[in-house]
C-alpha positions as CSV (number, residue, x, y, z in Angstrom):
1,X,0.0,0.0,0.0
2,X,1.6,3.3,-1.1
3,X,2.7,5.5,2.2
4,X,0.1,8.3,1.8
5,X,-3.1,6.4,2.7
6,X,-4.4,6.0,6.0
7,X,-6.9,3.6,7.3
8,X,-8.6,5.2,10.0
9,X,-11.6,2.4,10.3
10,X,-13.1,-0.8,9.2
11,X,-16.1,-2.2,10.5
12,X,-19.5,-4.4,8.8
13,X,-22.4,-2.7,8.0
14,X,-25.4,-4.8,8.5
15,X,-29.4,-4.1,6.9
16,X,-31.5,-2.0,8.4
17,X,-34.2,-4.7,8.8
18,X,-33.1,-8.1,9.2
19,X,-33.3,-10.6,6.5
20,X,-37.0,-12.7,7.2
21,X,-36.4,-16.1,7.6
22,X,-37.9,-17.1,4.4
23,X,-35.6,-15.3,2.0
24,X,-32.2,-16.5,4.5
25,X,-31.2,-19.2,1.7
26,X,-30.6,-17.7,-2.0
27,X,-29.4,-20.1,-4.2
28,X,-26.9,-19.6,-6.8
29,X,-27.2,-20.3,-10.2
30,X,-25.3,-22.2,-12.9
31,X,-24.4,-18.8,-14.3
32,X,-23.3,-18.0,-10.8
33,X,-21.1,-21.4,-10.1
34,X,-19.1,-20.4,-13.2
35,X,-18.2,-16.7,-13.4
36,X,-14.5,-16.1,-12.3
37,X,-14.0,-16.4,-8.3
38,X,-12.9,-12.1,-8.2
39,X,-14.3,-9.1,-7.2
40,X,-15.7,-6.4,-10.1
41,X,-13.8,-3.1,-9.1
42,X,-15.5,0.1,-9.5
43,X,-13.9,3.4,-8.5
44,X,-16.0,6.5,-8.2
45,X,-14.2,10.1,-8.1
46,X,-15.8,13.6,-6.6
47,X,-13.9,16.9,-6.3
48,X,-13.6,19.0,-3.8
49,X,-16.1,21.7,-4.9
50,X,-19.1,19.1,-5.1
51,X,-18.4,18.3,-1.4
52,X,-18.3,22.1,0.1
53,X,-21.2,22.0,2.1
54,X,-20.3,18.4,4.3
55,X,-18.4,19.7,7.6
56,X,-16.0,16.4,7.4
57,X,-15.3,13.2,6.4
58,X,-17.4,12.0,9.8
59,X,-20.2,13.3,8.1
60,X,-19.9,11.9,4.7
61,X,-19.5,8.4,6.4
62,X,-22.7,9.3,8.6
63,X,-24.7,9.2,5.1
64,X,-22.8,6.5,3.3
65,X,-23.3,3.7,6.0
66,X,-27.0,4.6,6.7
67,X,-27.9,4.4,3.4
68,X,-25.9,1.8,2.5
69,X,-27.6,-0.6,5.9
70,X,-31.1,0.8,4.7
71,X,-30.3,-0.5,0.7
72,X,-28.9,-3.6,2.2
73,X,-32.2,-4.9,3.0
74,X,-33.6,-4.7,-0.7
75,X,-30.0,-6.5,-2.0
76,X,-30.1,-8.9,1.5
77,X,-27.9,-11.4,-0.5
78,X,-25.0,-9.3,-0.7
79,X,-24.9,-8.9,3.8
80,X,-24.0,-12.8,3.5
81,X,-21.8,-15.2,3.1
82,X,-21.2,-18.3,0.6
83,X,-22.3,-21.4,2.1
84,X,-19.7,-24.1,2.3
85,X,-21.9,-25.9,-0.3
86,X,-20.8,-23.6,-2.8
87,X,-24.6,-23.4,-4.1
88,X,-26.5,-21.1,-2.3
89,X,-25.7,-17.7,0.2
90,X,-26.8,-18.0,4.0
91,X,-28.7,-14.4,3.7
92,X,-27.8,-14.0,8.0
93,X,-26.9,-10.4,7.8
94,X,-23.5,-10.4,8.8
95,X,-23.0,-7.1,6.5
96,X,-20.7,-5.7,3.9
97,X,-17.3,-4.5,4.9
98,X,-16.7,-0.6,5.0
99,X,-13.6,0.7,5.0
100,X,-12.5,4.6,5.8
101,X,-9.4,6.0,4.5
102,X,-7.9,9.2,4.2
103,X,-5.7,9.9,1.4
104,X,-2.6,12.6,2.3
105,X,-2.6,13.6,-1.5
106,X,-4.7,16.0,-3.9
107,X,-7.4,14.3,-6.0
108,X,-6.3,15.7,-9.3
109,X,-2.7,14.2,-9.2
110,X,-4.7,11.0,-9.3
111,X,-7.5,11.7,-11.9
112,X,-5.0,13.4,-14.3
113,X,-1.8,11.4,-14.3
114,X,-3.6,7.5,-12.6
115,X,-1.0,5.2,-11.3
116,X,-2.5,1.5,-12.3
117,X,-0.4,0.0,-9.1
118,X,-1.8,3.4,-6.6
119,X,-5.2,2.8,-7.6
120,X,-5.4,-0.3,-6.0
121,X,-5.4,1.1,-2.3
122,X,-8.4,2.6,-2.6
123,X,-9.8,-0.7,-2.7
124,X,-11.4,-2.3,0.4
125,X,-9.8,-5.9,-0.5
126,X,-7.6,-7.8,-2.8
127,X,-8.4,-7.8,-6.2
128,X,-9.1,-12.3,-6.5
129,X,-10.5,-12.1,-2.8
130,X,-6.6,-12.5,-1.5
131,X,-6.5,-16.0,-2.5
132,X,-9.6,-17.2,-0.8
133,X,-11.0,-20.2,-2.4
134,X,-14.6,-20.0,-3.5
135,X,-16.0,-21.6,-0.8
136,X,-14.5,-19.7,1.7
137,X,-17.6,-19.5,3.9
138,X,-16.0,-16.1,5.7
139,X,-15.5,-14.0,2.6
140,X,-17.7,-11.2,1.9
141,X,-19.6,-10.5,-1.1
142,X,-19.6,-6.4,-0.8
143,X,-16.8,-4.4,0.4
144,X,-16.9,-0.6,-0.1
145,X,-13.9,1.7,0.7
146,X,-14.2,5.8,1.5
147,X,-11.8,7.5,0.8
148,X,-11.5,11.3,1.6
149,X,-8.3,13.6,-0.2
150,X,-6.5,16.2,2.1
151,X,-7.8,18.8,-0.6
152,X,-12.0,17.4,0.3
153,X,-12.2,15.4,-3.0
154,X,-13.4,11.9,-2.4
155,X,-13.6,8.7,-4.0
156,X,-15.7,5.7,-3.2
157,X,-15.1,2.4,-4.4
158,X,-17.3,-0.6,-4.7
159,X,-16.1,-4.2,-5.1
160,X,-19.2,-7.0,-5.2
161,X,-18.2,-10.5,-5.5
162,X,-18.7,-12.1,-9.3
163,X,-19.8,-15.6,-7.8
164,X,-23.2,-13.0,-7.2
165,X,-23.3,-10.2,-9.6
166,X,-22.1,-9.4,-12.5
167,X,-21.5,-5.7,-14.1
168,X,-24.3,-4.5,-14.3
169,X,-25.8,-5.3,-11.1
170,X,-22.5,-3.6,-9.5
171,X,-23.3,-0.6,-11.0
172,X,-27.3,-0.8,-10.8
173,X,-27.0,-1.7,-6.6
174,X,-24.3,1.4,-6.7
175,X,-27.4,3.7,-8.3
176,X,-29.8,2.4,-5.5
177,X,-27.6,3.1,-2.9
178,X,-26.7,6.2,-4.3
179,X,-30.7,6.9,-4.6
180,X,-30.9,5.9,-0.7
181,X,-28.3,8.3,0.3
182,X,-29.5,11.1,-1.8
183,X,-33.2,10.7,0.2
184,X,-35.0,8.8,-2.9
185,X,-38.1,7.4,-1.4
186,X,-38.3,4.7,-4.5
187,X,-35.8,2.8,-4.5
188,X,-35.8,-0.8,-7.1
189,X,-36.6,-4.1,-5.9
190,X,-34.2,-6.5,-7.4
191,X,-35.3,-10.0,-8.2
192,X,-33.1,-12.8,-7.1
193,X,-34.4,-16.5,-8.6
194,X,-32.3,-16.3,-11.6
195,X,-31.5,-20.3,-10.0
196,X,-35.4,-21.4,-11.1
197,X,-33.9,-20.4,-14.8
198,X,-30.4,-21.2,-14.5
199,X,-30.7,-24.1,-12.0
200,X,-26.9,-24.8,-10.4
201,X,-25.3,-28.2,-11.4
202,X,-22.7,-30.4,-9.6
203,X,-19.4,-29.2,-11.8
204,X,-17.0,-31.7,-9.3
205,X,-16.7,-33.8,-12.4
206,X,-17.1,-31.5,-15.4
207,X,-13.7,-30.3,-15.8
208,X,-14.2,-26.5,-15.4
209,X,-12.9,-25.1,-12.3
210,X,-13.2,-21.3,-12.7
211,X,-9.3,-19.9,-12.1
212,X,-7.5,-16.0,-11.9
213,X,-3.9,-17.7,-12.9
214,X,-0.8,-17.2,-11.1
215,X,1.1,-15.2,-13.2
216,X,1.8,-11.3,-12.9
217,X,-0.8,-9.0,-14.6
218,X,-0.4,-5.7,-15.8
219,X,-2.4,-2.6,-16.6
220,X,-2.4,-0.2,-18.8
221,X,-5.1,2.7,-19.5
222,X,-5.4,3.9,-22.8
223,X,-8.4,6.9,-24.3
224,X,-9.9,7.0,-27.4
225,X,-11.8,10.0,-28.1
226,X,-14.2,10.7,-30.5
227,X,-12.0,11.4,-33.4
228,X,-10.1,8.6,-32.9
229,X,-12.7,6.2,-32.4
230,X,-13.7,7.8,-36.0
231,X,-10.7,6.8,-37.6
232,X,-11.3,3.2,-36.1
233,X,-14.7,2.9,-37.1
234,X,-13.9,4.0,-40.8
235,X,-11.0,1.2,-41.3
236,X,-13.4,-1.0,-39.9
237,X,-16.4,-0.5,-42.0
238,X,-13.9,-0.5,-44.9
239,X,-12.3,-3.8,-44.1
240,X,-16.0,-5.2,-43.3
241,X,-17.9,-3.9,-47.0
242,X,-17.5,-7.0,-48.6
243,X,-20.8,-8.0,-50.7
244,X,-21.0,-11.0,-48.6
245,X,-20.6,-8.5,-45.0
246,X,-23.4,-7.9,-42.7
247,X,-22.1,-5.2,-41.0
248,X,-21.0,-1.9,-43.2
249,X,-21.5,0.1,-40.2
250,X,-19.5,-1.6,-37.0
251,X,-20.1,0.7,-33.6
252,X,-17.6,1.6,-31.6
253,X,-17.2,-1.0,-29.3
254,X,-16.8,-3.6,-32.5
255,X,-14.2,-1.1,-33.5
256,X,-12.4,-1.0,-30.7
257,X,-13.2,-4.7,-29.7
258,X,-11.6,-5.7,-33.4
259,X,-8.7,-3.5,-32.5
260,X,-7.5,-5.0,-29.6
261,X,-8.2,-8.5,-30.9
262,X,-5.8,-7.5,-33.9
263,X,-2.9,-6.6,-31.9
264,X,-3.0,-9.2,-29.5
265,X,-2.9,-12.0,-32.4
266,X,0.1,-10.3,-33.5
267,X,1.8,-9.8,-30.0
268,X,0.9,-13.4,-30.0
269,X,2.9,-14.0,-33.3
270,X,6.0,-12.0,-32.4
271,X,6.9,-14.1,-28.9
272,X,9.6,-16.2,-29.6
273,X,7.7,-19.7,-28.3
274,X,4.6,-18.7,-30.4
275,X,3.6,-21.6,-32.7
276,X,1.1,-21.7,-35.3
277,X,-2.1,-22.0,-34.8
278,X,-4.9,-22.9,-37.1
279,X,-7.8,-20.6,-34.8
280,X,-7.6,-17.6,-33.2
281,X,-10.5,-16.4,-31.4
282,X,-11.5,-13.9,-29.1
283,X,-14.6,-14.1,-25.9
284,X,-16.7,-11.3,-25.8
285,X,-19.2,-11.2,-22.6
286,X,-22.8,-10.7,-23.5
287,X,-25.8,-9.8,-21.4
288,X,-28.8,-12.2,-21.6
289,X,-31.1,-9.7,-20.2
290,X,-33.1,-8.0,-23.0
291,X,-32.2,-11.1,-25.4
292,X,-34.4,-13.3,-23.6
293,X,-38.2,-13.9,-23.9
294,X,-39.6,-12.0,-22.6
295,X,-36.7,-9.7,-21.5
296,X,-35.7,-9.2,-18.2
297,X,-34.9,-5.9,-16.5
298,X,-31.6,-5.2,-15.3
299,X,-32.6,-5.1,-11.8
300,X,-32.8,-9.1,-12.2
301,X,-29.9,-9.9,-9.5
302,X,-27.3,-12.5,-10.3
303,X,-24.8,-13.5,-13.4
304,X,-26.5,-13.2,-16.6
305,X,-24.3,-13.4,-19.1
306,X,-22.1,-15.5,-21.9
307,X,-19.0,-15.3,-23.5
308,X,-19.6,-14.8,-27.0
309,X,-16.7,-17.3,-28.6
310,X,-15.5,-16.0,-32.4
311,X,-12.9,-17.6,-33.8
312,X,-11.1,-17.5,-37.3
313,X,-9.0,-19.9,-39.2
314,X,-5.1,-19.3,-39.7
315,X,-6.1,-18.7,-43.4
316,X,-9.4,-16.2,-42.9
317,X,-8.5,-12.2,-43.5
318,X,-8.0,-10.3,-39.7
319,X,-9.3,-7.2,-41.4
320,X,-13.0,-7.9,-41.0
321,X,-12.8,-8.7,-37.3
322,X,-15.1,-6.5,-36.3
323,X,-17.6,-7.9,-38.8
324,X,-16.9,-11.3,-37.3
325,X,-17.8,-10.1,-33.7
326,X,-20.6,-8.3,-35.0
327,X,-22.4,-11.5,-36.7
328,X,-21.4,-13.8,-33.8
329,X,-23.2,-11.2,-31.5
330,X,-26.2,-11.0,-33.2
331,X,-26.4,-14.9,-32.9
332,X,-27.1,-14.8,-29.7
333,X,-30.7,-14.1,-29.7
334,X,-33.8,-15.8,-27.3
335,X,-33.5,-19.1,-29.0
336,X,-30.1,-19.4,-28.2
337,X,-31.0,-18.3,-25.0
338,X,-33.6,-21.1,-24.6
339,X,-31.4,-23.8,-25.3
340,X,-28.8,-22.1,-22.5
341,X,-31.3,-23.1,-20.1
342,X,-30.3,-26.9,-20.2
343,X,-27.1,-25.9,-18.9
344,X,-25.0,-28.2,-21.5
345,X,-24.8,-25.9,-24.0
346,X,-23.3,-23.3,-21.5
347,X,-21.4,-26.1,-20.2
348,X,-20.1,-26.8,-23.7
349,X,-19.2,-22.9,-24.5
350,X,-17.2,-22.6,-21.6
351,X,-15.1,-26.2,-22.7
352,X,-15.2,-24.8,-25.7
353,X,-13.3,-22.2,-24.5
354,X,-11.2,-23.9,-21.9
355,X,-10.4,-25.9,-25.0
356,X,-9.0,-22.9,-26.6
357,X,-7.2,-21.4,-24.1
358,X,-5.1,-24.5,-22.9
359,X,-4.2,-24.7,-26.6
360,X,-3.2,-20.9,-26.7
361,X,-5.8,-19.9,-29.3
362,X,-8.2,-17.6,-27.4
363,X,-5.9,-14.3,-28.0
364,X,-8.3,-11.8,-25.5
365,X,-11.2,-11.3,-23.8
366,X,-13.3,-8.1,-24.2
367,X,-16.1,-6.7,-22.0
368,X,-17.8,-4.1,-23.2
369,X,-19.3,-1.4,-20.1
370,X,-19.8,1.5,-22.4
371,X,-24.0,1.5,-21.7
372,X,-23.5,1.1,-17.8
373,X,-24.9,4.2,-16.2
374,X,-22.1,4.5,-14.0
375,X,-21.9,8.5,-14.6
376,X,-25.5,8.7,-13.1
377,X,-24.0,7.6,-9.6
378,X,-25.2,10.7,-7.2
379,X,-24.8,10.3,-3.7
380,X,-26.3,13.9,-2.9
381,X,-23.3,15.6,-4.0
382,X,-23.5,15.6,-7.2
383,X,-22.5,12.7,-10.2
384,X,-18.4,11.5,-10.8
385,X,-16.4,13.4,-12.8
386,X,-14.2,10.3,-13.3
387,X,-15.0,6.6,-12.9
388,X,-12.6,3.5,-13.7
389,X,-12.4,-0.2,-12.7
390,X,-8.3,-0.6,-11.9
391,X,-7.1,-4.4,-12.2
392,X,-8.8,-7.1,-12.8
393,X,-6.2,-10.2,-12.3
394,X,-7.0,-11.9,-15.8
395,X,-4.6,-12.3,-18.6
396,X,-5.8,-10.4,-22.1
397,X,-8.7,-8.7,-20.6
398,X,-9.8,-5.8,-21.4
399,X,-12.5,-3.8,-20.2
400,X,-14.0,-0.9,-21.8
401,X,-15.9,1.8,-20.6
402,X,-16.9,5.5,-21.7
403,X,-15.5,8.6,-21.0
404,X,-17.0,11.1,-18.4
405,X,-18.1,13.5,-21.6
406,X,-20.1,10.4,-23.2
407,X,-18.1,10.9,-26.9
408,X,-14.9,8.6,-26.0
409,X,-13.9,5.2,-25.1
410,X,-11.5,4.3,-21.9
411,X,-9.7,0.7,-22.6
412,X,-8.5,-0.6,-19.5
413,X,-5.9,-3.4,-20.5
414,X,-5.3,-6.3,-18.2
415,X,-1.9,-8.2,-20.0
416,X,1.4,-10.2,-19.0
417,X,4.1,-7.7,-17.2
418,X,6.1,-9.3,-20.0
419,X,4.2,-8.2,-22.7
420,X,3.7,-4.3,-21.5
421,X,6.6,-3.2,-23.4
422,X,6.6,-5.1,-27.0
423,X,2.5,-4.0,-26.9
424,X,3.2,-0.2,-26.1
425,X,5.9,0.1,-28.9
426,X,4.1,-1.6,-31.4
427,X,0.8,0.3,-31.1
428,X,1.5,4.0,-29.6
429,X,0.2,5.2,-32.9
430,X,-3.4,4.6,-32.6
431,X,-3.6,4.6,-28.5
């Protein structure tokens, strides 16, 4: 932890209203047992002008862990703790962990000029859970950390565990308790019996244990803005107008998405054990919600998504990547869905991709947050002027999410330390 942080408390917040007996067993889904044993980071920045009117940092916490106990008792999954079945939480209201900091810096050395490694202790916990297996019965599913800048700038961060949510239930339970904390009297009801859709599975014999690996991981933050998501979209289309191309028109996150996928099949070629592979093919993470029939809402709580697998032959052209994601997205549609429901054709994805990965074909992994509302996040004080995710400890990931003004894209880039260098010379043109 960098010297100029201070913890100055840590305690559990519990719900406001304890969780009835009833609801005190929430079981996991299949969706659930597989998603990656981490925590998704979210980061939220305020300056110092937005928080004028609080006295001090006493003050702020006063309204952060009283709305945050009252919002616990709509999301009462998220105060428990995995049961050592490794199917279902124990909803028993031991509470999310809150951590206080203050940080002996100014706010805009961080937000201007972010250190990937700083960031990190403005989290409440370690990135994978600090090595705790899945089943840890102990480990919490929410932690949130405050932390308060010598100048009065503040940031909060959020990490929820993925073996509960996913993406965009982080950032829809951040909006609620935002909503509490700002005196909202209507605050969503989330569902939670995704299970009766998704229903778990004993995986002790299927082969897929989800994993973080062991190696280091790196970070790197680079912006597109709108002009250069422009250029981007233009070689794209041009690359994708074939007469036999679906797509003339790719968006920006299939530009951005084919991009990255490019470069890391060539940083793939140019290592010096890289062998030659007949596929290369990239997962891209796709919400189920409004693909299923009928749709659900996004206030359905629990994993809900799919890696979307496309893959190319050695021989196909790598210029119309982005028309290769697009088609394999739009594949996914409620039929597909359907058949998800068995569980074996999930089951059979993920080999799929396990499959790919072991042989050293999946190049890169790309989730796409640009639609989250995580710019909408005010506590009282007014919304971020910066939000970012930090680390996530998984090799060729890359997360993207939009700028604060709405026009760019931010690519957070989560690689091999040994790769860091070869992948910043080669591309510094574009990024």
């Amino acid at each position: 932890m960098a010297p100029n942080l201070e913890i100055l408390s840590i305690e559990m917040i519990k719900p406001s209203s304890p969780t009835p007996h009833h609801l005190r067993k929430h079981n996991v889904s299949l969706l659930d047992q597989l998603a990656p044993p981490i925590y998704i980071p979210l980061i939220f920045f305020y300056q110092p002008s937005q928080l004028h009117t609080y006295k001090d940092h006493a003050q702020i916490s006063q309204f952060l862990k009283r709305s945050l106990s009252n919002v616990l008792s709509k999301f009462y999954p998220l105060a428990g703790r995995i049961s050592s079945n490794n199917v279902s939480i124990d909803c028993n209201n031991t509470g999310a962990l809150f951590v206080e900091a203050q940080v002996h810096s100014n706010l805009l050395q961080v937000t201007e000029k972010p250190s990937m490694e700083d960031m990190k202790q403005y989290l409440p916990l370690e990135l994978n859970g600090g090595g705790l297996p899945m089943n840890e019965a102990n480990t919490v599913l929410l932690a949130v950390q405050s932390n308060l800048f010598d100048c009065g700038g503040l940031a909060i961060s959020v990490q929820i565990s993925h073996i509960i949510a996913d993406g965009i239930n982080s950032v829809t339970f951040i909006n609620a308790w935002a909503a509490s904390c700002r005196g909202d009297a209507e605050i969503p009801q989330c569902s939670f019996d995704l299970a009766s859709l998704f229903p778990p599975r004993d995986l002790a014999n299927c082969g897929l244990t989800p994993t973080t690996g062991t190696k280091k991981i790196a970070t790197k933050r680079f912006v597109f803005d709108k002009e250069k998501l422009g250029i981007l979209k233009q070689a794209a289309a041009a690359a994708a107008s074939s007469p036999e191309s679906q797509v003339n028109e790719p968006t920006r996150v299939e530009a951005v998405s084919a991009f990255f996928w490019k470069h890391f099949i060539e940083l793939s070629k140019s290592r010096a054990d890289s062998k030659s592979h007949k596929i290369v093919a990239a997962a891209h993470p796709v919400n189920l919600r409004p693909r299923m029939n009928p749709p659900l809402p996004d206030h359905a709580f629990g994993n809900l998504w799919i890696h979307a697998l496309t893959t190319l032959t050695a021989e196909e052209d790598k210029g119309n990547l982005a028309r290769v994601l697009s088609n394999t997205l739009r594949n996914i549609d409620s039929n597909y869905v359907e058949q998800l429901q068995s569980g074996d054709k999930h089951l059979g994805t993920l080999k799929k991709a396990a499959e790919l990965l072991s042989k050293g074909e999946l190049e890169v992994c790309i989730t796409s947050w640009c639609r989250f509302p995580v710019y909408e996040v005010d506590y009282g004080w007014g919304k971020p002027t910066w939000v970012c995710p930090t680390t996530v400890p998984l090799k060729n990931f890359v997360v993207l999410m939009s700028t604060s003004c709405g026009e760019g894209i931010e690519a957070w880039v989560n690689m091999l330390e040994e790769d860091v260098a070869s992948f910043e010379r080669d591309h510094t043109g574009v990024m």
